[in-house]
C-alpha positions as CSV (number, residue, x, y, z in Angstrom):
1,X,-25.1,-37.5,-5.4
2,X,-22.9,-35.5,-4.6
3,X,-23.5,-32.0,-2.2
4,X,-21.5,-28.9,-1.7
5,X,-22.5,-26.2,1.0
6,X,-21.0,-23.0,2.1
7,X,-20.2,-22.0,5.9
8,X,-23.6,-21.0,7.0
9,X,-25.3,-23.3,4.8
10,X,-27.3,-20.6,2.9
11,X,-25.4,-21.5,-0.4
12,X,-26.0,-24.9,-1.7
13,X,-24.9,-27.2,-5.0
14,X,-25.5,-30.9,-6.1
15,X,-22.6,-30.7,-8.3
16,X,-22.0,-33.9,-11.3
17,X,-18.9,-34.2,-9.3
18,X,-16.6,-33.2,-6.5
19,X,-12.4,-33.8,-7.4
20,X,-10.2,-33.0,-4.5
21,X,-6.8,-31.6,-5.9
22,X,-3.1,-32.9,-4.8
23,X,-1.1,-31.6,-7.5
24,X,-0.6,-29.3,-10.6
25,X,-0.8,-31.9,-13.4
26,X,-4.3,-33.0,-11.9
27,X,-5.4,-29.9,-11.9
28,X,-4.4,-29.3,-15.8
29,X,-5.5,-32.6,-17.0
30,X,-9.5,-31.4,-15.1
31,X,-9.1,-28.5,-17.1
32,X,-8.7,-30.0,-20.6
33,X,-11.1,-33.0,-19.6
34,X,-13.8,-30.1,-18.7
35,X,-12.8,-28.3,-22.2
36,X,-13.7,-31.1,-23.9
37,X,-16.4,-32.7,-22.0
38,X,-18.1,-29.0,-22.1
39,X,-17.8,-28.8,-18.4
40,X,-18.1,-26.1,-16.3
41,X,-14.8,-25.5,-13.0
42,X,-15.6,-23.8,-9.9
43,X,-12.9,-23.3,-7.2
44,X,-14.0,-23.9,-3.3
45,X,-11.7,-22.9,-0.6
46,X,-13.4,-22.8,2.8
47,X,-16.6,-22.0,1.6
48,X,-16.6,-18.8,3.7
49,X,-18.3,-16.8,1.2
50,X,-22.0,-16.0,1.3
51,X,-22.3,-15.2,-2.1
52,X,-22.8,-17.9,-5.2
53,X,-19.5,-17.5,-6.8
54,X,-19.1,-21.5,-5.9
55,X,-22.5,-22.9,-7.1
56,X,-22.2,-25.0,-9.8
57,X,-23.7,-28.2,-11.8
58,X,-21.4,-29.0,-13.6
59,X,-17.8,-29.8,-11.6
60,X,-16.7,-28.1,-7.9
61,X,-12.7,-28.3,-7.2
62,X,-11.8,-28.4,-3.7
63,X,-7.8,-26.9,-3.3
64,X,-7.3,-28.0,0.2
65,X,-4.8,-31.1,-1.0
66,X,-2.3,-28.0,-2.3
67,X,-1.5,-26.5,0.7
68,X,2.3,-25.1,2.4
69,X,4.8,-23.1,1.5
70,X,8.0,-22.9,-0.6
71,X,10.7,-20.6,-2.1
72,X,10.7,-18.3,0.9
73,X,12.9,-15.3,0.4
74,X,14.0,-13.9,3.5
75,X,15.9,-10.9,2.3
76,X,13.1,-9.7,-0.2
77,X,10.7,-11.2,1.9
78,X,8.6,-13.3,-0.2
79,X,7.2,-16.7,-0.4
80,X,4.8,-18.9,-2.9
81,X,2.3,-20.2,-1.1
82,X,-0.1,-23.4,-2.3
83,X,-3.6,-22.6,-2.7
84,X,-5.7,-24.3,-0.8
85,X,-2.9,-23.0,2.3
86,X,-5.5,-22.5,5.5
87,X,-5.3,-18.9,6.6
88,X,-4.8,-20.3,10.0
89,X,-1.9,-22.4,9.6
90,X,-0.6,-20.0,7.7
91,X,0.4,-17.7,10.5
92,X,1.9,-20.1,12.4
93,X,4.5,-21.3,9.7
94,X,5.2,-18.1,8.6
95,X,6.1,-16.7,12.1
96,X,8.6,-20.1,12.2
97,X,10.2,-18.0,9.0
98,X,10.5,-15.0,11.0
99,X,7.5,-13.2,8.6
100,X,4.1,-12.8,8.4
101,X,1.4,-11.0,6.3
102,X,0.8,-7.8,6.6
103,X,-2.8,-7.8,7.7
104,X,-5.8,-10.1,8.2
105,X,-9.2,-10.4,8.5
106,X,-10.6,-11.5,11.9
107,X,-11.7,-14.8,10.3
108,X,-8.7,-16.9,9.4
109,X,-11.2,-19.8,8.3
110,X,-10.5,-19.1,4.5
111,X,-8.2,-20.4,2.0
112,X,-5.2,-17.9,1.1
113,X,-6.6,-18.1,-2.8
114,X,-9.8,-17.8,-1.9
115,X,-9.3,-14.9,0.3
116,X,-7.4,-13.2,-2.5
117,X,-10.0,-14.5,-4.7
118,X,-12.7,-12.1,-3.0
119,X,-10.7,-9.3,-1.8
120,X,-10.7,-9.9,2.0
121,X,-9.6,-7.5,4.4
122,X,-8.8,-6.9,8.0
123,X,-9.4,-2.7,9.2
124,X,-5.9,-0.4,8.9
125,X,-6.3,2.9,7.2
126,X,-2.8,2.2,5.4
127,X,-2.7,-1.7,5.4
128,X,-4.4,-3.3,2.3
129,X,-6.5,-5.9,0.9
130,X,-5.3,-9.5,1.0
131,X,-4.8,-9.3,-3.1
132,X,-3.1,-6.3,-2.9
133,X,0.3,-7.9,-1.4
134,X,-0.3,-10.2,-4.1
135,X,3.3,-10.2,-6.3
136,X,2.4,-13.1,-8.5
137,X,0.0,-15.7,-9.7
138,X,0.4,-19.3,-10.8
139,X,-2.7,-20.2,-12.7
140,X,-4.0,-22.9,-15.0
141,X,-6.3,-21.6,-17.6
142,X,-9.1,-22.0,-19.3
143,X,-7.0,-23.2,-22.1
144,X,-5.3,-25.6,-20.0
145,X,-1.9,-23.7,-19.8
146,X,0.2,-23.2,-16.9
147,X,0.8,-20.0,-16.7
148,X,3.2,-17.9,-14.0
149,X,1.9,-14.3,-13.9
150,X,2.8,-11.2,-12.2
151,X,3.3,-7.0,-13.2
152,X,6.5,-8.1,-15.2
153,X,5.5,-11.5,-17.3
154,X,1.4,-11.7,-18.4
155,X,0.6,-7.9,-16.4
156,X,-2.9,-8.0,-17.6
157,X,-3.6,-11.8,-16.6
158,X,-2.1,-10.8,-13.2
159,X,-4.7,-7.8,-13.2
160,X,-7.2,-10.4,-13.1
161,X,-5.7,-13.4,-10.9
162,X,-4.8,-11.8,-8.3
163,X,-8.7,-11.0,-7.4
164,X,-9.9,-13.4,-10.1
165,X,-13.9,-14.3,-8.1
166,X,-12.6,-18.1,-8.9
167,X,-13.3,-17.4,-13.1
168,X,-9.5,-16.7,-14.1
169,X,-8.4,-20.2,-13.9
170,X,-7.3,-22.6,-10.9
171,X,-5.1,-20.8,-9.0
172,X,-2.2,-23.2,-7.7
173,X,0.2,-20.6,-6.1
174,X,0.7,-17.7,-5.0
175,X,3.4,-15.3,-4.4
176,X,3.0,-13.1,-1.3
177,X,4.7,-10.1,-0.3
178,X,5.4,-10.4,3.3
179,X,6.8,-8.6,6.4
180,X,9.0,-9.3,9.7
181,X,7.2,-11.1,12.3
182,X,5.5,-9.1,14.8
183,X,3.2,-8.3,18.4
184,X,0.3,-6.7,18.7
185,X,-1.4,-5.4,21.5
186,X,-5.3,-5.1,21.3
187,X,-7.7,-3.0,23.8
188,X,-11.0,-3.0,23.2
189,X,-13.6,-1.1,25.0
190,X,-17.3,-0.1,25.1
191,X,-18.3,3.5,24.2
192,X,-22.0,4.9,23.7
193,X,-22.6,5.6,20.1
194,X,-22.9,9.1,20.1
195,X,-19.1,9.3,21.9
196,X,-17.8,7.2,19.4
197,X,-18.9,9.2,16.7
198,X,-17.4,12.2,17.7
199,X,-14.2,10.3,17.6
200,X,-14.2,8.2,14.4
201,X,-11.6,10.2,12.6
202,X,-9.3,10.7,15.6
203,X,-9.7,7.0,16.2
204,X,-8.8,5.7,12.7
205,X,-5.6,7.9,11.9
206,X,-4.3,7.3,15.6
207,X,-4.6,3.3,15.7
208,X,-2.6,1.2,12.8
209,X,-5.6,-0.8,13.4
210,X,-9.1,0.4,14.6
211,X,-12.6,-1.1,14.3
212,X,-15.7,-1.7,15.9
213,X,-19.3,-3.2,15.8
214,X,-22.2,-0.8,16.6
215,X,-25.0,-2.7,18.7
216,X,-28.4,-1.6,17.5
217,X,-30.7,-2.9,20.7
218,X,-28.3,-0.8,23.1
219,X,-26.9,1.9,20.8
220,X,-23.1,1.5,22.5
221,X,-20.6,0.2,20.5
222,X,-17.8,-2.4,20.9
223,X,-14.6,-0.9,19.8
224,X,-11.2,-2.8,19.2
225,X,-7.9,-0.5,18.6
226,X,-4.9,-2.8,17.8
227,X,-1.3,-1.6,17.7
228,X,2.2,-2.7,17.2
229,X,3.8,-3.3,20.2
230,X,7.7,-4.8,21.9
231,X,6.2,-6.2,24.7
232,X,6.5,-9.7,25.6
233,X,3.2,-11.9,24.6
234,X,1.0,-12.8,27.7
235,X,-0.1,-16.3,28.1
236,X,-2.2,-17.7,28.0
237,X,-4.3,-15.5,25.1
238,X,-6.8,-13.3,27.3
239,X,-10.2,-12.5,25.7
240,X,-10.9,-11.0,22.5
241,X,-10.2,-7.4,23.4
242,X,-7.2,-7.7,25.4
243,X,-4.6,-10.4,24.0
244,X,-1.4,-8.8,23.5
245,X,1.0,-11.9,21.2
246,X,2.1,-12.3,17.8
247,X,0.6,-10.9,15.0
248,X,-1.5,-14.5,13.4
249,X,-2.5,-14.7,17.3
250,X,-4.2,-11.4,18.2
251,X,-5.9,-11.2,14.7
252,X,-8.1,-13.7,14.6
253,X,-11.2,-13.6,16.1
254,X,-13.5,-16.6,17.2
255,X,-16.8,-16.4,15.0
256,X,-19.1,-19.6,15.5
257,X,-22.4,-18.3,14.9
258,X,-23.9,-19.0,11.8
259,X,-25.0,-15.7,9.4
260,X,-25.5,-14.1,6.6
261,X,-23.5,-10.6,5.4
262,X,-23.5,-8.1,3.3
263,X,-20.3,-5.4,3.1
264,X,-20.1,-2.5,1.3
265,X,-17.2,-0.1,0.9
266,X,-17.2,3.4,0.7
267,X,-15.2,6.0,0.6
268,X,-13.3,7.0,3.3
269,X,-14.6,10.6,3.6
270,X,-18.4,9.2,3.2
271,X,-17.7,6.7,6.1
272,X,-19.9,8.6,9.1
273,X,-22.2,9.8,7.1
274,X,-23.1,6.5,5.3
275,X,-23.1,4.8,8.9
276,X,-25.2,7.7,10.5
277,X,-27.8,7.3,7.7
278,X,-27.8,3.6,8.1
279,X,-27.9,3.6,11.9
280,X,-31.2,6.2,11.4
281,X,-33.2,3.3,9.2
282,X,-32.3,0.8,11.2
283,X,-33.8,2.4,14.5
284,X,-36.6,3.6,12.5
285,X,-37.3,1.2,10.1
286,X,-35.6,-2.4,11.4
287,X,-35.8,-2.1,15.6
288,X,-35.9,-5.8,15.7
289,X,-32.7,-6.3,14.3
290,X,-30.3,-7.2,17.1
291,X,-26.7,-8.4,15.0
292,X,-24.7,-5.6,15.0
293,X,-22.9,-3.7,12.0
294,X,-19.3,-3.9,11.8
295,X,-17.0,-0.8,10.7
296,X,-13.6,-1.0,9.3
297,X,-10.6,0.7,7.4
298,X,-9.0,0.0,4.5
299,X,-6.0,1.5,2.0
300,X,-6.1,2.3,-1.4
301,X,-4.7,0.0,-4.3
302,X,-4.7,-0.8,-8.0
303,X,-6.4,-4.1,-8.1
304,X,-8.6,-3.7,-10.8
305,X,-11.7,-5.4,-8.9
306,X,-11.0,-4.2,-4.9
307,X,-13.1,-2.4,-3.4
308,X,-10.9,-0.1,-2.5
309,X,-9.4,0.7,-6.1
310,X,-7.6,4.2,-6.7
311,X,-9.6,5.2,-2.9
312,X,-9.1,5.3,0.8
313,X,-11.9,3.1,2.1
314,X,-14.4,2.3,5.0
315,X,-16.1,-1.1,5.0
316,X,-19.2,-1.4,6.7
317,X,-20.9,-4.6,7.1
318,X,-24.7,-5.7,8.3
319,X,-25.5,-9.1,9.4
320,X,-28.5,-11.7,10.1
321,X,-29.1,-15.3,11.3
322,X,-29.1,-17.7,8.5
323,X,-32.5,-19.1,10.4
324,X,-34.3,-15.2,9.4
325,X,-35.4,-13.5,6.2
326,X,-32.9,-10.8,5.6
327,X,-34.0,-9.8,2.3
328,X,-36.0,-6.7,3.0
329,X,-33.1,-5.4,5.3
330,X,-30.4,-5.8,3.2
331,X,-32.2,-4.5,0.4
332,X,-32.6,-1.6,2.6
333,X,-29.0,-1.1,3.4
334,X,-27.7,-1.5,-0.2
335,X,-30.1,1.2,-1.1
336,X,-27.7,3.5,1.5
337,X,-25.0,2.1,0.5
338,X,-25.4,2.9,-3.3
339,X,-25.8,6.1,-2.6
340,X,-22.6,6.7,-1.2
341,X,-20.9,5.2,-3.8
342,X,-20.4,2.1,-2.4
343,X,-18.7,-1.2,-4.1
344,X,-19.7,-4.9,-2.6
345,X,-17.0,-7.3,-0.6
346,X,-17.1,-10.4,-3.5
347,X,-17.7,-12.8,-1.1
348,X,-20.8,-11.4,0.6
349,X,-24.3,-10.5,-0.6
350,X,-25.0,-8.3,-3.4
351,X,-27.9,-7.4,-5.5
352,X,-26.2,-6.1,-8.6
353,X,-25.8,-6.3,-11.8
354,X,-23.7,-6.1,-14.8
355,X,-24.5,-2.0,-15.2
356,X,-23.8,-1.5,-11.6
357,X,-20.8,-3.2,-11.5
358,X,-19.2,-1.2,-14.8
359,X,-20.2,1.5,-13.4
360,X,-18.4,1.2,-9.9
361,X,-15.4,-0.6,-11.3
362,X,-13.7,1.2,-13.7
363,X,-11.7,-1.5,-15.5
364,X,-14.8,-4.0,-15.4
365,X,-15.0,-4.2,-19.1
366,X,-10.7,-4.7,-19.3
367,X,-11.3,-7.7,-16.6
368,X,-14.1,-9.6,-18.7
369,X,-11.8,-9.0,-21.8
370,X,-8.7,-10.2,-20.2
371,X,-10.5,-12.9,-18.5
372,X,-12.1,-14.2,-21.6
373,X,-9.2,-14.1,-23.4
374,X,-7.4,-16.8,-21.6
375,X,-10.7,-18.5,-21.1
376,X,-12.3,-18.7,-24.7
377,X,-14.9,-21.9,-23.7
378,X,-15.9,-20.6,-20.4
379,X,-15.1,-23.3,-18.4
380,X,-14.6,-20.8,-15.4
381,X,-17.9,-19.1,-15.8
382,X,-20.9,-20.2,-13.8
383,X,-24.2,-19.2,-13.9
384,X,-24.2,-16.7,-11.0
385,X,-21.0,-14.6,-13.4
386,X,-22.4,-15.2,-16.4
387,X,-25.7,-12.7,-14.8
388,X,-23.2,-10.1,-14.3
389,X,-21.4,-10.4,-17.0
390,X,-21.4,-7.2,-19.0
């Protein structure tokens, strides 16, 4: 039988089958056999997600045969990239282009389509989401038709692809806006909450990059401020904290222990307040609770489903070992963060539904439409969308 798990293990599937992907016509020819067999499609990339969008009976597509990159445009500064394309050999063949993205997250375990698939980040208060450098989508629908889509040709299928949670279609490639190549040069240091605090603004509009994880068992704070810089890289790479390199080296982080997450994002002027609320239940209510909670920045866009839509944004992020219940804190912590108006990162745990989500998203209704449109059978739609589902 085959057996599908995420990264931590938490998310689990005995799919009917597993098909590994090497090319485009495969992935068509899956698509009509599923039509017609009544088969449901669900993407995996990495498996980095903690949340269900992967879980599936019926048939789980693994991308990572479609990997690379073509038609790189060095003037414009553009390049299609395959799919299943590792975020971290991504960096590296980029940077022998003389480019690179634009921002990160500090896992580079993902998939480029399934990072754009979930809206992942890095921090930057005017750097955006991975989907939002997104300038166009090759996708295989539903319907079994190739389609090439971007603001100019198919705007609204692009609306949806290019943060589709897996259900617009197989993704095949992607077109990315890029940037030069660059250096950064990251200092990190340890600050007592309360010092911090007083800081937070200063901090994020003075850094192009600033984050930090707030330790709940000390109250001090590991902080990491990451800036653009001409200097020469040091090697070898110091510690996290101090490495001063190329952009795809100082981003990353190392991240081996297994957990679970849930991120919410709020906005930007609700940030401290939301974290000083948070930080006063977990003292009070959750003293046991020793991983820390992570705070970053993010810039507005217009992707219909980021969580940082039409608003400048603060993502703030509580953790747990897969081998403890985390249930009763998290349920906690989404209570805060709901009211603060906060939206969920896709690819971590949630506990909403189809209400909540039309009411934080304001063209969640136009996504299902659009979505369904090109998708009539529901051959992208598992059981975990289909309960949100408006």
């Amino acid at each position: 039988m085959a057996r599908w798990k995420n990264w931590s293990g938490r998310q689990e599937a005995a799919p009917e089958a597993l098909h590994f992907l090497r090319s485009q016509a495969d992935a068509a020819a899956l698509v009509n056999r599923a039509r017609l067999d009544g088969k449901g499609i669900r993407v995996a990339g990495s498996g980095h997600s903690h949340s269900p969008l992967v879980l599936s009976s019926d048939w789980i597509i693994d991308v990572s045969g479609l990997a690379g990159i073509t038609d790189v445009d060095h003037e414009q500064k553009t390049a299609w990239i395959y799919a299943g394309t590792p975020m971290y050999s991504l960096g590296r063949a980029l940077h022998d282009e003389g480019l690179a993205l634009h921002n990160q997250g500090d896992i580079d375990r993902q998939t480029i389509a399934g990072a754009c698939a979930t809206g992942t980040h890095g921090t930057g208060r005017k750097l955006g989401n991975m989907s939002s450098a997104v300038l166009a989508v090759e996708v295989i629908t539903g319907k079994g038709e190739v389609i090439t889509c971007s603001a100019d040709h198919e705007p609204e299928l692009f609306a949806v692809a290019r943060l589709g949670l897996g259900a617009a279609g197989i993704i095949t490639r992607l077109q990315l806006q890029l940037r030069e190549s660059y250096k950064l040069r990251e200092t990190g240091l340890d600050m007592a909450f309360s010092d911090l605090f007083q800081q937070l603004p200063e901090l994020a509009e003075s850094h192009e990059r600033f984050e930090f994880f707030w330790h709940p068992q000390s109250d001090r704070a590991t902080v990491k401020k990451t800036d653009q810089t001409t200097a020469h890289p040091e090697y070898p790479l110091a510690e996290e904290g101090r490495r001063c390199a190329w952009n795809y080296e100082v981003l990353p982080s190392y991240r081996p222990h297994l957990h679970t997450e849930m991120e919410y994002s709020v906005p930007e002027e609700l940030g401290p307040a939301c974290l000083a609320e948070l930080r006063q239940m977990i003292q009070t209510e959750f003293s046991e609770v020793r991983w820390p909670v992570e705070y970053r920045t993010l810039a507005a866009d217009n992707v219909w489903l980021s969580t940082a839509y039409e608003r400048q944004t603060v993502t703030i992020s509580v953790h747990e070992d897969i081998r403890l219940d985390d249930s009763v804190y998290f349920a906690a912590c989404e209570r805060i963060f709901r009211r603060y108006q906060g939206r969920p990162h896709w690819g971590k745990v949630n506990n909403l539904g189809p209400a909540d989500f039309q009411e934080n998203y304001p063209h969640w209704l136009d996504w299902w439409r659009v979505r369904d449109q090109f998708d009539p059978d529901d051959v992208f739609v598992n059981e975990y969308l289909a309960s949100i589902r408006s």
